[in-house]
C-alpha positions, -999 to +999 in steps of 0.1 A: +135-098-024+133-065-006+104-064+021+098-025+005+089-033-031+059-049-038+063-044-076+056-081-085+019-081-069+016-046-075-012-046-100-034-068-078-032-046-050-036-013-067-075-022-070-075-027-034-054+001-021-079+025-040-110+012-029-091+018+012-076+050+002-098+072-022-079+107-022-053+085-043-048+093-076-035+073-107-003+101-106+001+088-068-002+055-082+026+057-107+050+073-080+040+043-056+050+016-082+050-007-051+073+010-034+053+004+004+071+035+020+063+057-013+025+041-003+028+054+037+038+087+022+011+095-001-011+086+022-001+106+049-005+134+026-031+129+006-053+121+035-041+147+060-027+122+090+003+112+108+031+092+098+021+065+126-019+065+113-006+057+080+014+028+093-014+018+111-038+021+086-015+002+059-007-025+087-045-031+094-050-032+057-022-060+050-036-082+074-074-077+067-079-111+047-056-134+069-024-133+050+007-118+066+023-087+051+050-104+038+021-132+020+001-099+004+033-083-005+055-108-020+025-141-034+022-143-072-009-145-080 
């Protein structure tokens, strides 16, 4: 499975990736379509910071309940 596409949980964390990131829209959503480098992008834009916030900002928000990234990305729910 490709560490990049987090299609499979996708719905799931949609719900939680607005509630962090709120400039999101449903369009930036769609393009997402767990795709976790379409996610860094659209944030970076959408909330006016640098490529490195936004990693840091997605890394602090894949870890926040415990799980590893690759946990949050890739367990079916």
């Amino acid at each position: 499975m490709n560490k990049d596409t987090i299609e499979g949980n996708w719905k799931q964390l949609k719900g939680k990736a607005k509630e962090q990131w709120g400039k999101l829209t449903d369009d930036d959503f769609d393009v997402i379509a767990g795709k976790r480098d379409q996610l860094l992008g659209r944030i970076q834009e959408r909330h006016g910071i640098s490529r490195d916030e936004a990693e840091k900002q997605v890394k602090d928000w894949e870890s926040r309940d415990g799980r590893t990234p690759e946990a949050l990305w890739f367990e079916k729910y």
